[in-house]
C-alpha positions in Angstrom: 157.6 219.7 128.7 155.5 216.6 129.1 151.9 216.2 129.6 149.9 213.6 131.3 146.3 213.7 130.9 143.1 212.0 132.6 143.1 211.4 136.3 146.3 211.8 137.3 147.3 210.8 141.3 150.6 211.3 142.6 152.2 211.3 145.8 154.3 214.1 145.8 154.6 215.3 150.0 156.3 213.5 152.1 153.9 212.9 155.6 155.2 214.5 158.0 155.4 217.7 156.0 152.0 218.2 154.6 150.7 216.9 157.7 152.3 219.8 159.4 151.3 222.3 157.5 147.5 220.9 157.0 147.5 220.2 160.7 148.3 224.3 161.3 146.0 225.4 159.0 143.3 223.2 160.3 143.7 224.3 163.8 144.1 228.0 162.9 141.2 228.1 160.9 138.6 226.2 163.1 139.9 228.2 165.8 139.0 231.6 163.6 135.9 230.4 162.8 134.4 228.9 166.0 136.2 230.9 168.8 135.5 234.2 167.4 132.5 234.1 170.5 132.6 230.5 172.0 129.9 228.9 173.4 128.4 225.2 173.9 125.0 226.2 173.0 123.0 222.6 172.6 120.6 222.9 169.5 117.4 221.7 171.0 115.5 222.9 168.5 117.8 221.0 166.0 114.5 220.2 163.4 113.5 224.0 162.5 117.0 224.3 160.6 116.8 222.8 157.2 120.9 223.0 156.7 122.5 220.0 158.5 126.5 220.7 158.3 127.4 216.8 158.6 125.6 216.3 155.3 128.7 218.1 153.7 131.0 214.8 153.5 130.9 211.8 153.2 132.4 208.6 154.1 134.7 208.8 151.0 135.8 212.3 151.4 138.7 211.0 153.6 141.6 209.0 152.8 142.7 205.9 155.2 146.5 205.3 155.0 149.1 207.6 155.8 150.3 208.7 152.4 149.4 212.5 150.6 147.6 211.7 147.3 147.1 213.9 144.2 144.7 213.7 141.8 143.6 216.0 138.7 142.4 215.4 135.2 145.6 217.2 133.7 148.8 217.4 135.0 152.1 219.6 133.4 155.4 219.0 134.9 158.2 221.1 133.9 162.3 221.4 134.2 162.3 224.4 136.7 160.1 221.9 139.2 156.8 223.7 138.6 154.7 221.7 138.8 150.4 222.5 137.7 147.2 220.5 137.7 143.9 221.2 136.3 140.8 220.0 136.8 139.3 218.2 139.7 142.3 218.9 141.5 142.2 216.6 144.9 145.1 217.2 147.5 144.3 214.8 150.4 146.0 213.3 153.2 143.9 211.2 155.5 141.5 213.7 157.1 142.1 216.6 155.5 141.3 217.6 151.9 142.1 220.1 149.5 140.2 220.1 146.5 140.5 223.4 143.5 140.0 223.8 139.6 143.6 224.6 139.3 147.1 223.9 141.6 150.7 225.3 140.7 153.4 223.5 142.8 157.2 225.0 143.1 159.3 222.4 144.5 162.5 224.8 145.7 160.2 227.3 147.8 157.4 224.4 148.6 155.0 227.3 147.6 151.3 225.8 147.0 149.0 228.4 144.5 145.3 227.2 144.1 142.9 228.7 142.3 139.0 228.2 140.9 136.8 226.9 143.6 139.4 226.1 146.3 137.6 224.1 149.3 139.6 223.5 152.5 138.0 220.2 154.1 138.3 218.4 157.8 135.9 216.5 159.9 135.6 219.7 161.8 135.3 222.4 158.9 134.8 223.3 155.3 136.4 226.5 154.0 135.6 227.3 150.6 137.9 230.0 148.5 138.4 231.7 145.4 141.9 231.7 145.3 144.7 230.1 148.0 148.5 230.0 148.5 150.1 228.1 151.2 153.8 227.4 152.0 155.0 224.1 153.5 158.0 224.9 154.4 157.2 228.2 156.4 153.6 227.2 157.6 152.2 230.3 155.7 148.9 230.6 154.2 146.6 233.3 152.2 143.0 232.7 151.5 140.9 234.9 150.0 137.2 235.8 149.6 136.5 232.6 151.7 132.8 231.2 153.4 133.1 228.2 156.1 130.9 226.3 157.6 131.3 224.1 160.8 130.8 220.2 160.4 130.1 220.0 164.4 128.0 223.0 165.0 126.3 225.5 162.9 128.7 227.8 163.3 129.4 229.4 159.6 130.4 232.9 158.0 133.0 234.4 155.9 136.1 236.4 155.3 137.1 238.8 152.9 140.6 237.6 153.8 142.7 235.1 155.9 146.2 235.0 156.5 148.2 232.4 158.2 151.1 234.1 159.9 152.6 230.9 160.8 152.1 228.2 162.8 150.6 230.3 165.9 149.1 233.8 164.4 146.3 234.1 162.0 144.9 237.3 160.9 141.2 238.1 159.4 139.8 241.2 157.5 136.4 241.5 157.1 135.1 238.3 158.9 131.2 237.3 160.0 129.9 234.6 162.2 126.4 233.2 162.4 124.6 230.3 163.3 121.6 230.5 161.2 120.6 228.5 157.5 122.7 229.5 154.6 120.9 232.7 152.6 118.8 233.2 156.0 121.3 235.2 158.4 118.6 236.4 160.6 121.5 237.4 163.4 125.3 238.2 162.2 128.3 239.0 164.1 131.3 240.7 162.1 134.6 242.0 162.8 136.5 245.0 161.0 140.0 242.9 161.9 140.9 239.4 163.8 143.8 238.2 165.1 143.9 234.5 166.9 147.2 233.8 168.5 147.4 229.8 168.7 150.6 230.1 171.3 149.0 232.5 173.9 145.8 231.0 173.4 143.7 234.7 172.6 142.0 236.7 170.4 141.7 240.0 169.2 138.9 241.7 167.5 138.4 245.4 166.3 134.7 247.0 164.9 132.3 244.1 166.3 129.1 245.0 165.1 125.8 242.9 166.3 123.2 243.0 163.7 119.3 241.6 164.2 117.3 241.3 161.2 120.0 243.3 159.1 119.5 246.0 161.8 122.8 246.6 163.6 122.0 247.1 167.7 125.6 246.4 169.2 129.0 247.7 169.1 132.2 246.9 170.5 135.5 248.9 169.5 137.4 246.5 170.9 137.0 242.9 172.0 139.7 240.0 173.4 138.3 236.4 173.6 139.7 233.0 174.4 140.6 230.5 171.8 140.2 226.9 173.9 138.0 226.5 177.2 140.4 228.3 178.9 138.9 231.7 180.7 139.9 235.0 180.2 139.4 238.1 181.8 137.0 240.8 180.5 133.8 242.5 180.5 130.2 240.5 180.2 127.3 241.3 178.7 125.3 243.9 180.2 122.0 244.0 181.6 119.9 246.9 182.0 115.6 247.8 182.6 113.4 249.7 184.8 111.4 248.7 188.0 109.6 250.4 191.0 111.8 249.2 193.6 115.0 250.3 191.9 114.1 252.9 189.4 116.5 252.6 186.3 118.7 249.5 186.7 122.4 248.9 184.8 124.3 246.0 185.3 127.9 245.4 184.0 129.5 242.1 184.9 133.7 242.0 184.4 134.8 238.2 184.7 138.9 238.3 186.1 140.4 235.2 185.8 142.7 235.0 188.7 144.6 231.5 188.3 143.2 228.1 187.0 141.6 227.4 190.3 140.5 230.5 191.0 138.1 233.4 189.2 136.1 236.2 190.1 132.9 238.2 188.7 132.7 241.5 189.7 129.7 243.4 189.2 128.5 246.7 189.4 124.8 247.5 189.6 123.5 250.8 189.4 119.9 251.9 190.3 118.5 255.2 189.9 116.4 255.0 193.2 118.7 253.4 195.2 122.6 253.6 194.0 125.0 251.7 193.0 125.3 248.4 194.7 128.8 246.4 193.9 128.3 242.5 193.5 131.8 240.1 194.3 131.6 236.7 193.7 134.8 234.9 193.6 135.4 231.0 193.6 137.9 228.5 193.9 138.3 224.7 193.3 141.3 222.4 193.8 141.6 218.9 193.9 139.8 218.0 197.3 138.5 221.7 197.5 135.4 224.2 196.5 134.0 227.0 197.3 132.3 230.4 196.5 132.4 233.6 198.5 129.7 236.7 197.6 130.2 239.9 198.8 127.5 242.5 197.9 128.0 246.6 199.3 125.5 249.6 198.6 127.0 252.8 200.4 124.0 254.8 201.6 120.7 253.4 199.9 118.5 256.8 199.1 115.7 254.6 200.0 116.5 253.9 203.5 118.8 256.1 204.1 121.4 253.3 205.3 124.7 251.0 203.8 123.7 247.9 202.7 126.0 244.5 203.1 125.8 241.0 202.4 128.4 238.4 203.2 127.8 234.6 201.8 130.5 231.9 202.2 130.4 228.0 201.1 133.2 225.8 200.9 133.7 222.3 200.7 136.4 219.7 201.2 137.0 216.1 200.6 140.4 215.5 201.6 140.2 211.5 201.1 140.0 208.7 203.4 136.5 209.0 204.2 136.9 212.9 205.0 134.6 214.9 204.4 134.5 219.0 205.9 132.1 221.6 204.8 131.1 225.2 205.8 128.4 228.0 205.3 128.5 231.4 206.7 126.0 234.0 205.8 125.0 237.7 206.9 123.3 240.6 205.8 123.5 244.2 207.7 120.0 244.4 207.7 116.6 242.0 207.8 115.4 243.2 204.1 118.4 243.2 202.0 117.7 239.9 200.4 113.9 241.0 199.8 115.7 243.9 197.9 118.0 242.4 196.1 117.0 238.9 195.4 114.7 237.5 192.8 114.9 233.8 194.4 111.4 233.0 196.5 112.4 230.9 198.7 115.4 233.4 200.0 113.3 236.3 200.4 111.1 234.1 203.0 113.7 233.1 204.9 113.4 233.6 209.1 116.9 233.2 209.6 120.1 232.9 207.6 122.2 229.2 209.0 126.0 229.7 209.4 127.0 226.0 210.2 130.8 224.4 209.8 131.0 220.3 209.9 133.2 218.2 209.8 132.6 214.2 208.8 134.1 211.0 208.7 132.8 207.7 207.0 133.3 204.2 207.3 131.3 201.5 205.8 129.5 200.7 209.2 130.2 204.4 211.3 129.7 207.5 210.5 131.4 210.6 213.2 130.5 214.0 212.5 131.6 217.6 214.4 129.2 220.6 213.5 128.7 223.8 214.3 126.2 225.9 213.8 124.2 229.7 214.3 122.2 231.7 212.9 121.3 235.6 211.9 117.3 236.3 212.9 115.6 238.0 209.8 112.1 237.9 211.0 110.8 237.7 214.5 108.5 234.9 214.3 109.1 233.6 218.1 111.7 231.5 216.3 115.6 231.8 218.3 117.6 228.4 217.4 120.1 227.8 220.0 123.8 227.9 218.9 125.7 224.5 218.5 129.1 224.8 219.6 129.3 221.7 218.8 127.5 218.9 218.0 129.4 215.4 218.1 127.8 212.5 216.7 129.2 209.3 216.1 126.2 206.6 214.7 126.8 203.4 213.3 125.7 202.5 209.6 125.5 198.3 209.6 123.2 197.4 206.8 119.7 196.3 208.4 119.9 192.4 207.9 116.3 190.3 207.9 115.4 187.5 209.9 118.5 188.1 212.3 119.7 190.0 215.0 120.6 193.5 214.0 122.7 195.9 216.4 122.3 200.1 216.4 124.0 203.0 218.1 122.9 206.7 217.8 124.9 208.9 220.1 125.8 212.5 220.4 127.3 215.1 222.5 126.0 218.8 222.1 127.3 222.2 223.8 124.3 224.4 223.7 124.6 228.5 223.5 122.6 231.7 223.3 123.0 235.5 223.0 120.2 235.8 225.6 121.8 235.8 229.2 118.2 234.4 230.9 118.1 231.6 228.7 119.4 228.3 229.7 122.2 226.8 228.3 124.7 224.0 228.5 126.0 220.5 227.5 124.3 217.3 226.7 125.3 213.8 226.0 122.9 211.3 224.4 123.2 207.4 223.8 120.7 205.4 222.4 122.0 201.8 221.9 119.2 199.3 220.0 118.3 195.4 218.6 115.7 194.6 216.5 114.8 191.3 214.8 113.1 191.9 211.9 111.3 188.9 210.2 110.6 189.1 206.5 108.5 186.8 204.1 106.5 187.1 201.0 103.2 186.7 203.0 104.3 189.7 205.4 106.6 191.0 208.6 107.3 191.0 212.1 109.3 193.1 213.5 110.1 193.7 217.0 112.6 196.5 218.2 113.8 197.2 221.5 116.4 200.6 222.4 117.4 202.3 225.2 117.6 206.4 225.5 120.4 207.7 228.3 120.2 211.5 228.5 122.4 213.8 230.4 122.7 217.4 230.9 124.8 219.4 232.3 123.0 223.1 232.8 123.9 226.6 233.7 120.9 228.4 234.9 120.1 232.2 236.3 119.9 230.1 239.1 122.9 228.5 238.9 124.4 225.1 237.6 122.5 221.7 237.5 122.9 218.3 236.5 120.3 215.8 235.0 119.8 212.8 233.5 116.9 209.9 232.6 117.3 206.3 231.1 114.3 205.4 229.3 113.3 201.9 227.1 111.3 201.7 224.2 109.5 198.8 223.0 108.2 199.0 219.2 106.2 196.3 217.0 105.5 197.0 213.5 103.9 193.4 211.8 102.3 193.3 208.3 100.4 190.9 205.9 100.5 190.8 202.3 96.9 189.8 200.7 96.7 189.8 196.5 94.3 188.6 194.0 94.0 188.7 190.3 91.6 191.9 189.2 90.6 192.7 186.1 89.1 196.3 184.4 88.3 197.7 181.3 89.9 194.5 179.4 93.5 195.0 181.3 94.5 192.6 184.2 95.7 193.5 187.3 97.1 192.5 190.6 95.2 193.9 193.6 97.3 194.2 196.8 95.3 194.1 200.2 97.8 195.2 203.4 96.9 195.3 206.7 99.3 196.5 209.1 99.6 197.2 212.9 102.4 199.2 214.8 102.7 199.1 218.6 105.2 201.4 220.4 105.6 201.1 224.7 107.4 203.7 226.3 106.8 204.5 229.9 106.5 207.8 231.6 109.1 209.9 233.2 108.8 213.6 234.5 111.2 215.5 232.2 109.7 219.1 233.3 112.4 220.2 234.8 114.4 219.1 231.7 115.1 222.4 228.8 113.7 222.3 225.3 117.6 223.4 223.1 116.3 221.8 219.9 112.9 219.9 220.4 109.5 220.4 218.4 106.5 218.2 218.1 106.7 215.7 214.7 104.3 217.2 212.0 101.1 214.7 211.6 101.0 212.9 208.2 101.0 209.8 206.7 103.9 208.4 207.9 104.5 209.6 211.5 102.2 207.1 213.0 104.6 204.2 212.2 107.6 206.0 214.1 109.1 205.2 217.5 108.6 208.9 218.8 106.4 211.8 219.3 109.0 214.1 219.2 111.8 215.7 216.9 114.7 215.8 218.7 115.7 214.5 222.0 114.7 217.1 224.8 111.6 215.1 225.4 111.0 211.3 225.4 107.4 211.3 224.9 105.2 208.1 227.1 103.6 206.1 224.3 101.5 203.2 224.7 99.2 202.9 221.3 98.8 201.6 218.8 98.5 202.5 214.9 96.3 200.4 212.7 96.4 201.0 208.6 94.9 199.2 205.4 96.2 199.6 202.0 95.3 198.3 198.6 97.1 199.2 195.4 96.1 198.0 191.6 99.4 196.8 189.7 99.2 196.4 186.0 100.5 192.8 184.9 101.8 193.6 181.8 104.4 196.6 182.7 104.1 196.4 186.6 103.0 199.9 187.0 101.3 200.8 190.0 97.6 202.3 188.4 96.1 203.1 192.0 97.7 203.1 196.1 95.3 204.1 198.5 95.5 204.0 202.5 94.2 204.9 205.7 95.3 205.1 209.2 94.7 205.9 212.5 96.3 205.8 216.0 94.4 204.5 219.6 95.9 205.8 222.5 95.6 203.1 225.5 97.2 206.1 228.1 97.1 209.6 228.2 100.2 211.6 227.0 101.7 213.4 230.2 104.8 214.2 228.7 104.6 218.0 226.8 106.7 221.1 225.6 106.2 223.8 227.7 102.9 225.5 228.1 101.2 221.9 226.1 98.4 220.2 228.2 98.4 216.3 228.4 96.8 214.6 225.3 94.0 213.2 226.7 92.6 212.0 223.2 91.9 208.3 223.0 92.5 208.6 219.2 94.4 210.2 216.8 92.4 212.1 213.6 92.3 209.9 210.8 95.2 210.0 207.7 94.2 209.2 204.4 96.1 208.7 201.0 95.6 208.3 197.4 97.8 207.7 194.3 96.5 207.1 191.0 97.8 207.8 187.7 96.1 206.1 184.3 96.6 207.0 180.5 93.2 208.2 178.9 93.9 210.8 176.2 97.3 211.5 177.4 98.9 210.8 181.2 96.7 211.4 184.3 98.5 211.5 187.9 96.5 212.0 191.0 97.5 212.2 194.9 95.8 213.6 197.7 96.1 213.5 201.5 94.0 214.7 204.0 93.8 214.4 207.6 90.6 214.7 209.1 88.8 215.2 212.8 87.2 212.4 213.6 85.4 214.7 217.1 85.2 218.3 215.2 84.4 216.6 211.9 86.2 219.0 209.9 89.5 218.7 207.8 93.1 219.8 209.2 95.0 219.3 206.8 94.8 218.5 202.7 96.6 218.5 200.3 96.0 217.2 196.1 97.9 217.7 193.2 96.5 216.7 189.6 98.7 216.2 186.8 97.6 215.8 182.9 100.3 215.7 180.1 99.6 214.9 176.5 102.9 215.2 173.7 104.1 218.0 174.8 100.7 220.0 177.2 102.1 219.9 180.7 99.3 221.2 183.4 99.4 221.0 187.2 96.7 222.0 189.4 97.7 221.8 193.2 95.5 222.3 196.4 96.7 222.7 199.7 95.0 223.8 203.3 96.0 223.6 207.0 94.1 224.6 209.7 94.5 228.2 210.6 97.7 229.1 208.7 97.6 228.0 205.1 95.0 227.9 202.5 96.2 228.0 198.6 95.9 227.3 194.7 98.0 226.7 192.7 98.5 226.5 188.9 101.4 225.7 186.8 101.6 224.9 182.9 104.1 223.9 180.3 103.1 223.5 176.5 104.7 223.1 173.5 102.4 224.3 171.5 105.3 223.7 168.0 108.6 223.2 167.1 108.8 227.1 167.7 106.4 228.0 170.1 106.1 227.2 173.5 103.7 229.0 176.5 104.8 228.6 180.4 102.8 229.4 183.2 102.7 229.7 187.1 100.0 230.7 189.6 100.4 230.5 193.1 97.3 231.8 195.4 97.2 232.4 199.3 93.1 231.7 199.3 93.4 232.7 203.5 94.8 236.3 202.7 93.4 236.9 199.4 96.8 237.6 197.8 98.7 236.8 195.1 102.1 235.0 196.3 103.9 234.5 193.2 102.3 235.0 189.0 104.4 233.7 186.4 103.8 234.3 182.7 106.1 233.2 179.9 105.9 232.7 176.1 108.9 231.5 173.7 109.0 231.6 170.1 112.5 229.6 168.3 113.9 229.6 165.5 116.7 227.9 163.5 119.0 230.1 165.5 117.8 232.6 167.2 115.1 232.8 170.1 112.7 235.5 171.6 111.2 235.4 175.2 108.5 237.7 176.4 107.9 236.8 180.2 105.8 238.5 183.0 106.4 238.1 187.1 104.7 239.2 190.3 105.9 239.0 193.2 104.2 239.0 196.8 106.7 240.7 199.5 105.2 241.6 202.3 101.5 243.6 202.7 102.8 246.5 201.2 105.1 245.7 198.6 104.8 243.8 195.4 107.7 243.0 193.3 106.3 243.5 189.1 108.4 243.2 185.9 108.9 241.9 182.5 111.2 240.7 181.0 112.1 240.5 176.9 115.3 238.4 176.4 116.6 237.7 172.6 118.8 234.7 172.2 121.0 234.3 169.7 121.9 229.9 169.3 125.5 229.5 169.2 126.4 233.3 170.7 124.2 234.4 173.9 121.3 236.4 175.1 120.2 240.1 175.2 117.7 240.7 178.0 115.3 244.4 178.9 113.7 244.2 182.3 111.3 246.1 183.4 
């Protein structure tokens, strides 16, 4: 027997077999120890965790050419090709390591025994171990009594035992997963047995237990999870709480992956009150392809004594070539379902549910589009949309070029219907050719603009059928200077901006009583509506115009980082003929003026960012305000807080209040108040505070809801998140 002594290294594996095996064991065990429950949880709160996994290696820890080195401090090589190494023993092959007290290598079985401090090391993983065998030539592999620790995540745990099948199968006794410090496992997942199965890309778990705090609050017999992105069918988490509407509430989602392209969540929700409502929601995506289709059923609500159904569709398409098709369909059995059932604002407002199908077609300077479109009333408001079966518009898209002639096209051709037999309905074709010559300087612009409006209908009446139509010019002017000066306050220079501007629109009057109102309303009043061509939304009604709108604005620019400090404007618009043309029921507009619009923008940093903006429109004969609205904003480090006013005459009057602090790395307070001041009611209350941690998260949040006068929609809401695994959430 011969000895060699201090630092021996030795290349004694060929590549492609140490690479082979290395490579399986790698995969196999990052796979145990980071699929177990994957997630792609993003550490924002990254700076409470002391630990910092990539501090582990290195940039020596990894070798840069191709061959296997060995290095120990002894080294005993004898006749029947066992070879061992003591100390410092280093087994490393570009980036993966294997480093152990001692190492016993058989040549004829290729059998690998390590023992004393045996650590396992990629760029993806450390596994440390107090004793290890592996087999090159069969892609076997023992550890026992390991820990690991994730070098991308902080993902870490250990296992009584792991045993590499082969190349495909891995099996675990006794394994835990965490995300948390070392010596601080606030939260820990374990597993009585694991088995990850490389080839079919799953894993099996027996005995999961949850435990919080060393206090164990979940169990799952059984559990099969994926081992890549891919999906895999099986059960959620659950939900479950308590509120007034729906009594005891239980949810249990089960996710069925159907194909690749195509999945479904199927949930059933059970409430004490009410019964148990069954949530579908399947969706599908292909290359050009998307969409998602909800079905919701509750057979025989004890509440109102009825089956409730909801149907919602959305699908898109881009099949290439400038093609573009989409469609929406929704539907609910009856008015209140989504009041019931959802927790989204803006849905359980809703009038009217759009069911619309379009189809589009782009070119750099055209654009064609086919829609149609209905609806399903919720509320009766007075508001019945007619149904557009179809609309056909073809435009044209030419970039607007100055100081030249520029050409425009807006046409379209519509085939109004309606379930009411009294109403009118029918077809009607619109073409609105147009030039302009817009002229463009520094010191201002002129720009002059001249189209022409061709309407025809084509009507079928109580009465019977009739035809119309009406050609009708419009003459616009919208001209501009530019004034600036040097300004300078509180020892910071600015650029102050002085801009008057004048807009004159001509378009003469034609009776268009006898003409129907399919999709027409009035254009809301606001800042910008005096500078438009039209009175009107839509094209039912050509309104006469001969005024004229004057404006001044002024803004402050800061020279140094060319932010805009301060914008303020005014406006108002003199009529120079009364307005015959009306909707229905309207009298002529008589008014020689329009009420006067006003706006301001400021924002400015004085201990911490200030934003300001306001409108307000006011009555120059009542003297009174009809409309206002102002927002302030204040944010310092992390203090967000938003005050918000808004009132128009006669139908809405409220406050609101919204706030976002971070108070510390762990704590952070949310906040929303939302006030109808006309009705003395709350609309919407929001209360919300979060405390984090290195890896877990608690958060203790409040909600009321405003439904109608005689039902308000109260809970809370206590959700614990565990980084790196998911979230456990009480209602109530």
């Amino acid at each position: 027997m011969k000895k060699n002594q201090t630092k021996i290294k030795l290349t004694i594996f060929d590549h492609a077999t140490l690479s082979k095996a290395n490579k399986a064991r790698a995969s196999l065990l990052i796979l145990v120890l980071l699929s177990l429950f994957p997630t792609h949880f993003l550490f924002a709160t990254e700076s409470l965790c002391k630990f910092q996994p990539a501090s582990i290696i290195n940039k020596d820890t990894f070798s840069t050419d191709e061959k296997t080195h060995l290095q120990s401090d002894k080294a005993e090589l004898s006749e029947e090709n066992i070879s061992r190494f003591s100390g410092n023993v280093v087994i490393q092959q570009q980036d993966k390591r294997i480093e152990t007290d001692e190492a016993e290598y058989t040549k004829q079985t290729e059998q690998i025994e390590a023992k004393g401090n045996v650590r396992f090391i990629t760029p993806d993983i450390q596994v440390k171990s107090e004793a290890a065998s592996f087999n090159l030539k069969s892609d076997k592999a023992v550890l026992k009594k390991t820990e690991y620790q994730s070098l991308t995540s902080r993902a870490r745990g250990n296992a009584e035992k792991i045993e590499v099948k082969n190349s495909n199968v891995t099996e675990l006794s006794h394994a835990t997963y965490t995300t948390c410090d070392p010596n601080n496992s606030d939260w820990l997942l374990s597993a009585s047995n694991l088995t990850l199965n490389n080839e079919t890309h799953q894993g099996h778990a027996s005995h999961v237990v949850l435990r919080f705090k060393d206090v164990p609050f979940f169990y799952f017999p059984y559990l099969r999870f994926p081992l890549t992105e891919d999906r895999l069918s099986g059960f959620l988490f659950p939900t479950f709480g308590n509120s007034d509407q729906h009594g005891t509430e239980f949810k249990v989602p089960y996710y069925w992956n159907i194909h690749p392209q195509l999945d479904a969540t199927i949930t059933p929700w059970y409430m004490s009150k009410r019964g148990t409502l069954l949530n579908t929601e399947f969706r599908y995506l292909t290359e050009n392809n998307n969409g998602t289709l909800v079905a919701e059923y509750l057979n025989n609500d004890k509440i109102v004594n009825a089956n409730r159904e909801r149907l919602y569709w959305k699908h898109e398409s881009k099949p290439g070539l400038g093609w573009q098709a989409k469609a929406e369909y929704n539907y609910v059995a009856d008015n209140n379902h989504l009041v019931d059932f959802s927790n989204d604002l803006n849905s359980t407002s809703s009038t009217y549910l759009t069911r619309t199908g379009d189809v589009t077609y782009n070119t750099p300077n055209w654009l064609l589009n086919i829609k149609a479109e209905d609806h399903q009333i919720l509320i009766l408001s007075g508001l019945d949309p007619y149904k557009r079966m179809p609309k056909i518009t073809f435009n044209s898209r030419h970039a607007i070029i100055n100081n030249s002639l520029n050409y425009t096209l807006q046409s379209e051709a519509v085939r109004f219907a309606h379930k009411d037999n009294n109403k009118v309905i029918g077809e009607r074709i619109h073409l609105k050719p147009g030039i302009s010559y817009p002229l463009r300087s520094a010191a201002g612009f002129f720009e002059p603009k001249l189209s022409v409006q061709y309407t025809s209908y084509n009507l079928e009446q109580p009465s019977g059928e009739t035809e119309l139509s009406r050609t009708i010019p419009t003459f616009s002017l919208n001209s501009g200077l530019f004034f600036e000066r040097d300004s300078q306050f509180f020892n910071t220079s600015y650029i102050q901006t002085l801009e008057p501007q004048l807009f004159y629109v001509y378009t003469p009057y034609k009776d268009q009583s006898a003409f129907p109102v399919f999709d027409t309303s009035i254009y809301e009043f606001n800042v910008n509506q005096p500078f438009t061509d039209y009175r009107f939304n839509g094209i039912d009604r050509i309104g006469d115009d001969d005024r004229l709108t004057a404006a001044l604005a002024t803004r402050f620019i800061n020279q140094e980082n060319g932010l805009e400090v301060f914008m303020a404007r005014i406006g108002q618009i003199y009529y120079f003929t009364d307005r015959k043309v009306q909707l229905p029921s309207s009298p002529v507009n008589t008014a020689s003026r329009s009420n006067i619009i006003a706006e301001v923008k400021t924002q400015f940093n004085a201990y911490g960012k200030w934003n300001l903006s306001s409108q307000v429109e006011w009555n120059t004969v009542l003297k009174e305000t009809v409309f206002s609205s102002s927002k302030l904003g204040y944010q310092y480090n992390n203090f967000n807080l938003n005050l918000a006013y808004r009132y128009q005459q006669n139908q809405l009057d409220t406050r609101e209040v919204t706030l976002d602090w971070k108070i510390n790395p762990r704590w952070q307070l949310n906040a929303k108040h939302l006030y109808d001041i006309k009705d003395d009611h709350v609309i919407e209350n929001l209360f919300g505070i979060n405390y984090g941690s290195c890896c877990w998260g608690l958060k203790l949040s409040s909600k009321e809801r405003y439904l109608s006068n005689t039902q308000t929609d109260r809970g809370i809401f206590l959700e614990l998140i565990l980084k790196g695994l998911g979230g456990f959430g009480i209602r109530q």
